[in-house]
C-alpha angles and dihedrals in degrees: 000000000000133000094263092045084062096040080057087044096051099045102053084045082060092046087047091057097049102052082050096056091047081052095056095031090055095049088046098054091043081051088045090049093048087054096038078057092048100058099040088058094054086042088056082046100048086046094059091045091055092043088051096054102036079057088053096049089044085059093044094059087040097046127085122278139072122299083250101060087037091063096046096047080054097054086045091052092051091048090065118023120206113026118095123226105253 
C-alpha cells in the first residue's frame, strides 16, 4: 500500500466520520426538539394550574367570612389543587 492508497484511505475514513457525526448530530437535535415540545407542554400546564389557584385564592380574600376562615379555606385550597371549593 502506497502513500497515496492511505491518503485515499484516510480520507474516506474522514468522510466516513463526518457523515456520522451529521447523522448524530441530526437525530440529537429532532430528540432535543421533542423534548423542547415536552416541557413546554407541562410549562403551559403548570401555568394553567397556577393561574387556576391563584383565581381561587383570589376568590377566597375577597369572599365573605372572617380573615380567619379565609385563611383556613386557603390552606384547604392549597392542600388539594385543583378542586374548587362548591
Amino acid at each position: 500500500m502506497g502513500l497515496d492508497d492511505l491518503v485515499n484511505k484516510a480520507k474516506d475514513l474522514a468522510g466516513d466520520v463526518a457523515d456520522k457525526a451529521k447523522e448524530v448530530a441530526a437525530e440529537a437535535s429532532e430528540k432535543a426538539k421533542d423534548i423542547a415540545g415536552d416541557v413546554t407542554e407541562k410549562a403551559k400546564d403548570v401555568a394553567g394550574t397556577v393561574a387556576e389557584e391563584a383565581s381561587e385564592l383570589k376568590d377566597i380574600a375577597t369572599g365573605e367570612g372572617s380573615i380567619s376562615d379565609k385563611a383556613k379555606a386557603a390552606v384547604e385550597s392549597l392542600k388539594e389543587p385543583g378542586k374548587a371549593d362548591a
